[in-house]
GUTOR-346905 format. One record per residue: residue in three letters; z negated, x, y of N, C-alpha, C, CB in turn. Coordinates in steps of 0.05 Angstrom, whole numbers, plus 5000, padded with zeros to 4 digits. Glycine has a CB too. Layout:
BEGIN
ALAZXYZXYZXYZXY/...
END
This chain:
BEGIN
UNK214761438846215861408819215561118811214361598799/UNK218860928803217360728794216260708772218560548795/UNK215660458761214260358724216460498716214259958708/UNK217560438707219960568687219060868686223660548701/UNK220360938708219961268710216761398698220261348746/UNK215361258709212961358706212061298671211161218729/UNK213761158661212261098637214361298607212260668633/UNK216961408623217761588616217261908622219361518620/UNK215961908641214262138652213462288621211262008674/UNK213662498610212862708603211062888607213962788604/UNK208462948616206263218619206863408604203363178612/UNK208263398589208663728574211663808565206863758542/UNK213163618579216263728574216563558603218463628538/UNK216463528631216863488645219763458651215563588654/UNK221563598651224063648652225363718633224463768666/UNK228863638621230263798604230164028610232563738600/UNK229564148624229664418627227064478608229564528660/UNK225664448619222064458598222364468567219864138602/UNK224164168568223764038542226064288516225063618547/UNK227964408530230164628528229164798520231564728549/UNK226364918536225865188540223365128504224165288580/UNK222164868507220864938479222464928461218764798470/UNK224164798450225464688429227265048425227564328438/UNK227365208443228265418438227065558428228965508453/UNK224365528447221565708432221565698409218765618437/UNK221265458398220065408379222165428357218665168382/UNK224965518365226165548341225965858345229165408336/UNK225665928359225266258354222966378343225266398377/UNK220566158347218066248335219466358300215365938335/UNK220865968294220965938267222066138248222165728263/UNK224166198268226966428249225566658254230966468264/UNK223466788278223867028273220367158282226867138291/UNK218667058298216667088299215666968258215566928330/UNK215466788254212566738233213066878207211866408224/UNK216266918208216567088180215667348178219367108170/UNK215067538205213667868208211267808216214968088232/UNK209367558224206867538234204867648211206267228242/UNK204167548189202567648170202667958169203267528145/UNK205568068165205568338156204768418174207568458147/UNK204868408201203568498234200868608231203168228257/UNK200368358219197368368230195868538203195867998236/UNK197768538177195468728162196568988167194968698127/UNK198569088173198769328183198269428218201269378174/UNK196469188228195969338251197769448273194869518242/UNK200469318276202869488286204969208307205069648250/UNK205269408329206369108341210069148332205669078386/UNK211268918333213168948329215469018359213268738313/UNK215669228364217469208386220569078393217669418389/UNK221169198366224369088369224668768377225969128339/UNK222168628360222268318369221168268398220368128350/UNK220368398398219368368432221468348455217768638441/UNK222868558440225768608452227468418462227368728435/UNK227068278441228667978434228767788454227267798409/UNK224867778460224467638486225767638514222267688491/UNK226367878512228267988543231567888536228268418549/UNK232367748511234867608513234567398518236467608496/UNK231667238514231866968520231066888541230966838504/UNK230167138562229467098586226567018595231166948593/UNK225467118569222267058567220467168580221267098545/UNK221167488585219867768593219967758619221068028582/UNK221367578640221167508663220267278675222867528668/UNK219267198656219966818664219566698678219266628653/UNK217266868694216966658726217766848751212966528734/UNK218867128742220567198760222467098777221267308752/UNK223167088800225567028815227867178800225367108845/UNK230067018800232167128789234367298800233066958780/UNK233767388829234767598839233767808837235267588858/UNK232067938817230768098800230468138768228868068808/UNK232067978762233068008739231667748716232668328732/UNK229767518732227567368722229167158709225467268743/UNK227666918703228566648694227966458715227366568668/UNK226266548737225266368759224266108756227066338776/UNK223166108729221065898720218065878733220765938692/UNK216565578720214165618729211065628721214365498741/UNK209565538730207265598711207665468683204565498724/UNK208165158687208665058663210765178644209064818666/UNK212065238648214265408629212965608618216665548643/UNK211165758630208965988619207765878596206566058640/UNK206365678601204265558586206165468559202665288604/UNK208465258567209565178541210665358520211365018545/UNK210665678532212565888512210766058507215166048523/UNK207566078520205666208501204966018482203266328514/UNK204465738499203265588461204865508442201765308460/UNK207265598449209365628426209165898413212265588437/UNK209066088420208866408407205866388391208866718437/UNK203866298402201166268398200666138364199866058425/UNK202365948361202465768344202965928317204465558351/UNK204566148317204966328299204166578293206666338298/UNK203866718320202966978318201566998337204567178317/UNK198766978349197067038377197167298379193966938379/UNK197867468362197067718366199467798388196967898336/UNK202367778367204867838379204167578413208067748349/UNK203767438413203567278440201967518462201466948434/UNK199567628451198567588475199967988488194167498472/UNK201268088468202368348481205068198509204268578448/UNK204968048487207867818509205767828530209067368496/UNK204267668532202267558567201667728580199367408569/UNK201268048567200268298576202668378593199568508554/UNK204568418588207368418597207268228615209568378577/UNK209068038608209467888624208267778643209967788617/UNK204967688639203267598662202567778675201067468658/UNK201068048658199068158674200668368684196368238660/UNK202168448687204568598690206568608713205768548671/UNK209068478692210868318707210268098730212068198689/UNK209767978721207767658753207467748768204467498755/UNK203867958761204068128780205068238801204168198776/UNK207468458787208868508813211468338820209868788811/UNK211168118817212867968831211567878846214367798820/UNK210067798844208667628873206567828892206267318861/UNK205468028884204368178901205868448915202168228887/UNK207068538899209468818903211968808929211768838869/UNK211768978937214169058958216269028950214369308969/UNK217568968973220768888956222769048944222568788973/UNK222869308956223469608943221469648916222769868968/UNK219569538917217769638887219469408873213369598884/UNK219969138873220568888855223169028849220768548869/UNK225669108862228269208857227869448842229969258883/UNK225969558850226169838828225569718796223370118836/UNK222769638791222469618764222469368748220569718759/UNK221569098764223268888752225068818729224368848767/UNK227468928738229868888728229469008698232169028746/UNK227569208697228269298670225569338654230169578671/UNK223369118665221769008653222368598643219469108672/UNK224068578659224868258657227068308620227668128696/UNK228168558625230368548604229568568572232268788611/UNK227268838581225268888555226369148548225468648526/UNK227269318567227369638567224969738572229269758588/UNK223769638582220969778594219569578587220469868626/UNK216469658575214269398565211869568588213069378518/UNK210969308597209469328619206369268609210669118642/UNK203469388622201169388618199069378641200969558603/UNK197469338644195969238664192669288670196568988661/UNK191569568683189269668669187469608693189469998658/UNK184769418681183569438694181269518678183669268708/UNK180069448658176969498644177169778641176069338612/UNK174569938638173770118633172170088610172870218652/UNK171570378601168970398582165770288591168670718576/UNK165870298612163570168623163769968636162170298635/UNK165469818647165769658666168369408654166669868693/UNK167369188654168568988644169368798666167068878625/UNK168268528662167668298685167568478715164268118677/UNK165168628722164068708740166268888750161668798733/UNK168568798763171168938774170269208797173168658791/UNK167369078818167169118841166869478828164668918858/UNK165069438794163569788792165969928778160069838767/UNK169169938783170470028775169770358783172669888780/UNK170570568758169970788773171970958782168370928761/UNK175470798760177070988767177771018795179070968753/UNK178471278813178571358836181671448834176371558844/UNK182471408867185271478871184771568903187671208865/UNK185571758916186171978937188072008951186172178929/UNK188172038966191372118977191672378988192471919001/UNK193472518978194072818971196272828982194172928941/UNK197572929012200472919019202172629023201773068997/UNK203872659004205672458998204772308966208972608999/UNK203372418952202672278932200272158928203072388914/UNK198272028909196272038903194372198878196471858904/UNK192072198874191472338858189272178843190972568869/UNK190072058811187871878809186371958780188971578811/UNK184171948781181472048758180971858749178672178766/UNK180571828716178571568707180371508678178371248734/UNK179171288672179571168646178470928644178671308625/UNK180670808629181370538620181570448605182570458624/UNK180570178591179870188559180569948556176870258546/UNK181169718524181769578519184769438530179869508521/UNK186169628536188869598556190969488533190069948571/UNK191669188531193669138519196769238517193568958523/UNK197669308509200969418509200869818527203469098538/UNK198069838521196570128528199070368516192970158506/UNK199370318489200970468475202770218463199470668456/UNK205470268458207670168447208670248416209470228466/UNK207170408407208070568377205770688370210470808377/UNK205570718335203070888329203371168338202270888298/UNK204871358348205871538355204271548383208871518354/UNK203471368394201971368420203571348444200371598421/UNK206171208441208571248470206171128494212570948467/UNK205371248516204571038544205970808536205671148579/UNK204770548553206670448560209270488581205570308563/UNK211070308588213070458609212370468636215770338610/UNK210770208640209170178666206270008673211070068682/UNK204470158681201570098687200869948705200170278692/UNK200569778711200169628738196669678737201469238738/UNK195469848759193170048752192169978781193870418744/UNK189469878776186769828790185370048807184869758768/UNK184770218825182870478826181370378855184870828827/UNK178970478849177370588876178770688896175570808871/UNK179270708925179770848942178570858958181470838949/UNK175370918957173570888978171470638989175070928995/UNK170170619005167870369005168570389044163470488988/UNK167370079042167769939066165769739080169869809062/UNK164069779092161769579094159269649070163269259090/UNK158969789057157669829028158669709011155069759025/UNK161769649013163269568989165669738973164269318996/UNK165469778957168169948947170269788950168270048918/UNK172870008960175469848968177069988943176769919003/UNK178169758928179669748912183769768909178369548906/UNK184569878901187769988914188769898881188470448929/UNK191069678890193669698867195269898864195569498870/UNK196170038843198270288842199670158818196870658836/UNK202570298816204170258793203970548785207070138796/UNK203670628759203470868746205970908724200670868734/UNK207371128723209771058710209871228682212371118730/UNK211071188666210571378636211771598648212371288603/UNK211371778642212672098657210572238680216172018678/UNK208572048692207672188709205172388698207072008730/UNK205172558709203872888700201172798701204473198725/UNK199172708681196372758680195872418663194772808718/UNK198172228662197672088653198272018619198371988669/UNK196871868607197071878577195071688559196572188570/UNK195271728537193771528527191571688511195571328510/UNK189371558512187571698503186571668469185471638521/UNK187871418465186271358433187471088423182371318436/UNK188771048407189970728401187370548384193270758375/UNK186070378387184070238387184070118360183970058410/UNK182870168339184970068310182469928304186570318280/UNK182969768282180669598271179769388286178369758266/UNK181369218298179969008316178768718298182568898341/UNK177968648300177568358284179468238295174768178287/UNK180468198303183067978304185968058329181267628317/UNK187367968336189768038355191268328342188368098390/UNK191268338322191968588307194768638310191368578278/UNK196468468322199468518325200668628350200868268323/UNK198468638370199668798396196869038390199868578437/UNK198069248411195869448410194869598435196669648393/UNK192169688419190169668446190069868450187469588446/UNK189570008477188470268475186970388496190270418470/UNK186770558510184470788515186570988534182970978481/UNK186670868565188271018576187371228589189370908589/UNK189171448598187571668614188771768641187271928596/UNK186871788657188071928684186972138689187971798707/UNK187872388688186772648696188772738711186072848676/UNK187872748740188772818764191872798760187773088774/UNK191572478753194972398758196272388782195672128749/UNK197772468784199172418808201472198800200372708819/UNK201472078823203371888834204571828867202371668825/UNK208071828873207371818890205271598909209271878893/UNK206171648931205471428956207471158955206071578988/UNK208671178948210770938953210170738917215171138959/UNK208370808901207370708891204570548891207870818880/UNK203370578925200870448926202370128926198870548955/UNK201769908912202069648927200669538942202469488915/UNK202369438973200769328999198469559004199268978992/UNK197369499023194769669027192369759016193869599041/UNK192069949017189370099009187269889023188870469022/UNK185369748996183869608996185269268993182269699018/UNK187369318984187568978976187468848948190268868986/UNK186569078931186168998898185068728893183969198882/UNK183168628899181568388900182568158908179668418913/UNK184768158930186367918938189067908915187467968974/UNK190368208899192068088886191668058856194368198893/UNK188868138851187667908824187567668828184867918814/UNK185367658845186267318853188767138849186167288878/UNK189767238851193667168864194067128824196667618889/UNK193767308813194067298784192767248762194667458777/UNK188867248776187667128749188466908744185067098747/UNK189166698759189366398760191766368734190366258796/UNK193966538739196366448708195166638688200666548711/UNK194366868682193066948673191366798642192266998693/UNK188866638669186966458651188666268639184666298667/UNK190066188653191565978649193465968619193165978675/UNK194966138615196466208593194766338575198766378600/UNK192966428577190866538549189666198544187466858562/UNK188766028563188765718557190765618530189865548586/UNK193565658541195865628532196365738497197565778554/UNK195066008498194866048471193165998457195066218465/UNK190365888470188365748451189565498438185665658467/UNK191765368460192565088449194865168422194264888479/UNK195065368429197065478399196065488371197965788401/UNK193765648378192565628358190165398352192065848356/UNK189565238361188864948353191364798344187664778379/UNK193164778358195364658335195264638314197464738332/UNK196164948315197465058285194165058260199065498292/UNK192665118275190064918254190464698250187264858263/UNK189864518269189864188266192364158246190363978299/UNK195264258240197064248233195964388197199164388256/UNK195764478186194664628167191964498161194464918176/UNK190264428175188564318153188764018152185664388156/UNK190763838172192063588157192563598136194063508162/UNK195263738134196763748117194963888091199263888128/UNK193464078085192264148067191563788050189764358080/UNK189063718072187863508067188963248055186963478086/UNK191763228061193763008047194563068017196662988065/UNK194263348014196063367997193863497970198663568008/UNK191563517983188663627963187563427955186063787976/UNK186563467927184863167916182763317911186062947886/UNK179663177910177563257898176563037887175863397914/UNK175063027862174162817852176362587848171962737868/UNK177362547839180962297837181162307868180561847822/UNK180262397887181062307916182862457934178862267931/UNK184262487955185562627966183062737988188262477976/UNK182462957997180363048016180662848035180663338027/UNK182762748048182962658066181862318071185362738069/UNK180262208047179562008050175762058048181361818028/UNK175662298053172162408039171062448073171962848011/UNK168562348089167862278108167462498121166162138107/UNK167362758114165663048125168663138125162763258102/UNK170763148122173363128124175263058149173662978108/UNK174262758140175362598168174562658197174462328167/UNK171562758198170162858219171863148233166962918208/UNK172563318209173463528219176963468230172963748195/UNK177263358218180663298234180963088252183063198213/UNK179262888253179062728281178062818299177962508282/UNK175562938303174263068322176463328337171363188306/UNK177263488316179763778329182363588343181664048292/UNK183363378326185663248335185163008369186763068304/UNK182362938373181962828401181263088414179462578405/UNK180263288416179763498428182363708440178063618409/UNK183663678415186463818423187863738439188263838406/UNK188263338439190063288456188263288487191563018445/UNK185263248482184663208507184263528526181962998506/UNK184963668521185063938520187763998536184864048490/UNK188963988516192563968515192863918549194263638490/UNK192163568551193063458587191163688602191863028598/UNK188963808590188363948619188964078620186664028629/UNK190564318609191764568616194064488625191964778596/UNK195864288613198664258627198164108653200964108608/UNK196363938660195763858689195864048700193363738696/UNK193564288698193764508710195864628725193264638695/UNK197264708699199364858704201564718721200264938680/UNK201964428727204064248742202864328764204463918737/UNK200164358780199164348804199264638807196464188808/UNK200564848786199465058800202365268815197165228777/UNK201765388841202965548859203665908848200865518883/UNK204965948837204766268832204666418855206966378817/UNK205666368876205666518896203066448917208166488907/UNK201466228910199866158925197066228916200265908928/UNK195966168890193666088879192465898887192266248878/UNK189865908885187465758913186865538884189465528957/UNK187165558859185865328838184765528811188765058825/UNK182165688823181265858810178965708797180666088825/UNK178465478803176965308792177665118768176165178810/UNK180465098771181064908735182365088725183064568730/UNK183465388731183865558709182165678702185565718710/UNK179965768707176565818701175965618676174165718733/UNK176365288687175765098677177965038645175864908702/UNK180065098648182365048628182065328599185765078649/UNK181465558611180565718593178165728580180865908603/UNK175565658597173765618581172865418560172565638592/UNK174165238572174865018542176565008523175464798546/UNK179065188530181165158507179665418491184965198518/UNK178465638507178065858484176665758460176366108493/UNK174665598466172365578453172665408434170465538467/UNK174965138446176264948422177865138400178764708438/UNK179465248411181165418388179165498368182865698398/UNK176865668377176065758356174265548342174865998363/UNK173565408355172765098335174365008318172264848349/UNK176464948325179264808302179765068280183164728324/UNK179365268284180265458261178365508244181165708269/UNK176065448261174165488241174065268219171665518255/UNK173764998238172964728224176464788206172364358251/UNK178364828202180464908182180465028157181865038191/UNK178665278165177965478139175965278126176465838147/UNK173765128135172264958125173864788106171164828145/UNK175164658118176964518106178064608078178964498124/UNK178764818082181864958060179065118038185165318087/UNK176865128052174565318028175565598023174465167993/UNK175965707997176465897993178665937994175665947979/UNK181865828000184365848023184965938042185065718031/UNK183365768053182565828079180566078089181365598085/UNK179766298066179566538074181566818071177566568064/UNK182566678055185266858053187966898070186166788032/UNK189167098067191367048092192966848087193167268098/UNK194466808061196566618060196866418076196466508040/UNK194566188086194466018092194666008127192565948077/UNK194566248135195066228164191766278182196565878170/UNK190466048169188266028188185566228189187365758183/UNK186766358170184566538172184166778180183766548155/UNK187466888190188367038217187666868243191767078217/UNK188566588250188966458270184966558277190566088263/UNK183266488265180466428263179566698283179166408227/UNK180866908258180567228281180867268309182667448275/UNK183467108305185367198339183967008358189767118342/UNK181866758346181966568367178266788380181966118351/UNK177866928369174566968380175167158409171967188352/UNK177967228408178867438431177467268456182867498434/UNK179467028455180266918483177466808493182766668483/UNK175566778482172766748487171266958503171666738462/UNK172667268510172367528517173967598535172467688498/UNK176967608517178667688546179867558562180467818546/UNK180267668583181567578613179367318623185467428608/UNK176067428620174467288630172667208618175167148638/UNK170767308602168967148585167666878587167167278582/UNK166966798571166366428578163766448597165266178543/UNK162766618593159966668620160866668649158267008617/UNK162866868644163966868674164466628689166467008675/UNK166966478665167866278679165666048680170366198667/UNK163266018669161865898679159765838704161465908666/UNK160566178706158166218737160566168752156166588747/UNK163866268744165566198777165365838778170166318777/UNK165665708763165465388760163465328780164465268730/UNK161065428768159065288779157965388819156565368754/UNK159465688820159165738853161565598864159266098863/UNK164065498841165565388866165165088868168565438865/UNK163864958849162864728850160564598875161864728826/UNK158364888876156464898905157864878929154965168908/UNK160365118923161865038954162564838960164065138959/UNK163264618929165164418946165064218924168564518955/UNK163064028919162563868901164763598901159563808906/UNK166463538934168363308921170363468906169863088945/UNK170463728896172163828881172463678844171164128885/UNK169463558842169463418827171263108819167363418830/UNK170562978844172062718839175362808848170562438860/UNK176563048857179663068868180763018851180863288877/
END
């Protein structure tokens, strides 16, 4: 790359294509995500029909190959259209990532090619909203003590257990399943280890259902949670993905965009703080002064605004170096989530500070944003976790530091 080029270089709109795909986002946030976000979230209810929406703009696929009905985008495209959704509604975002990442991705890069042609196409469109169950009531982080079990019975399987905190679990207060499960189970132990089996579980199959819609959350109140059930579900055989016992290689394959885009929505919602308690601060006087010239002030919006941007280059670095079909950089999406979670919820907080008694109310934005940001601190990896994977992959391989 020469000077020129390089000094036109972009990190977060890399390409007109990039630079396209936000300026779209972000007019779609404007017109039609932020005007239903508030009402979302006090009624607890996701909005589907907008969801819908996403599958016209080719969102609900997005790093799908497009001979499956995708947009055949890439990690960075992920990242720039959750911290665009994030910015307005995290709640409505993260039923999007449930779908789309933990879901959809999924079975694109791990699934048989007869499984990608079958349901793909009409999870890319937004006929079918896709969900992705791994936690249990007892079992979180600790994947290995999963208890749900799956069998093989004939031509089908037969799988027992329950699954909890499952985003896009149910689709309506009515309790619809979702349309498709991308489902975790036991199938036995190997060496003294339990061997873990991917299955797709479909709405219609006999034993499956939802157990309880999860209401009252402190924050992410716009997608919904729930409490899945398997009592001697059957499914066929031609729904195991790859082999009995490869669960563990195709997390891997997906925690990496995963972390990565829950990163992506922390940076959403640091924005849209840093953005809101500027602007508060310019336009508020205390004592003849505008807040924004008062020192305990200044601290809170310089400190969120170098943090954000230095934040900002690490997740989109990330995401330029990263392989969907490959993985193998479980160490700076470990690394990119545990810092953006924890900033977000710093900037929303230091916001409501800001705004005082405004800033506890909904009007103002941030004091939803404040709720939704304590999630990502928890899900898709708690900051503990990603600190012990950091630090064992750091033992393995310390010039991982200076690369």
């Amino acid at each position: 790359m020469n000077e020129e080029a390089w000094r036109e270089f972009d990190l977060f709109n890399p390409t007109d294509e990039h630079k396209m795909l936000r300026e779209t986002a972000r007019s779609f946030v404007s017109g039609e995500v932020e005007p239903q976000a508030l009402e979302h979230d006090r009624k607890e209810t996701f909005n589907l029909p907008l969801f819908r929406k996403l599958g016209e703009l080719g969102y609900l696929g997005l790093t799908v190959p497009e001979a499956y009905g995708g947009s055949g985008l890439d990690a960075l495209a992920a990242v720039i259209v959750h911290e665009e959704l994030s910015a307005s509604d995290p709640g409505f975002c993260l039923a999007y990532l449930a779908h789309s990442m933990l879901c959809v991705n999924n079975l694109a890069v791990n699934g048989g090619e007869e499984q990608k042609k079958r349901w793909l196409p009409k999870l890319c469109s937004g006929e079918w909203v896709g969900a992705m169950a791994m936690s249990e009531p007892a079992v979180g982080t600790d994947v290995l003590g999963l208890e749900t079990a799956a069998r093989r019975d004939g031509d089908d399987y037969v799988i027992d257990g329950r699954k909890m905190w499952i985003t896009n679990g149910c689709v309506d207060d009515a309790g619809t399943p979702a349309d498709i499960v991308w489902l975790y189970a036991r199938t036995g132990e190997k060496d003294g280890r339990p061997q873990l089996s991917t299955f797709v579980v479909e709405n219609g199959a006999r034993g499956y259902g939802v157990g309880q819609k999860i209401k009252d959350k402190t924050g992410m109140r716009a997608s919904n949670t729930a409490e899945l059930v398997f009592d001697k579900c059957r499914v066929p055989a031609a729904n195991l993905v790859g082999r009995e016992g490869e669960s563990v290689h195709h997390m891997m394959r997906n925690l990496e965009i995963e972390r990565l885009t829950l990163a992506a929505m922390s940076l959403g919602i640091a924005r849209r703080s840093l953005e809101v308690m500027n602007r508060y601060a310019r336009e508020r006087s205390s004592f003849g002064r505008p807040l924004n010239r008062f020192g305990q002030i200044q601290r809170h919006i310089g400190e969120s605004y170098a943090e954000y941007r230095a934040c900002r280059a690490y997740v989109y670095e990330t995401a330029r170096r990263m392989r969907l079909d490959q993985g193998g950089n479980r160490l700076d999406s470990d690394g990119a989530k545990l810092i953006a979670s924890t900033l977000a919820k710093n900037i929303a907080d230091r916001a409501v500070q800001v705004l005082g008694g405004y800033g506890y109310v909904g009007e103002y934005v941030v004091e939803r944003l404040w709720r939704d940001a304590k999630l990502l601190e928890i899900g898709g990896g708690t900051v503990e976790a990603h600190q012990k994977n950091i630090t064992r992959d750091l033992a393995k391989d310390p010039s991982a530091i200076v690369d």
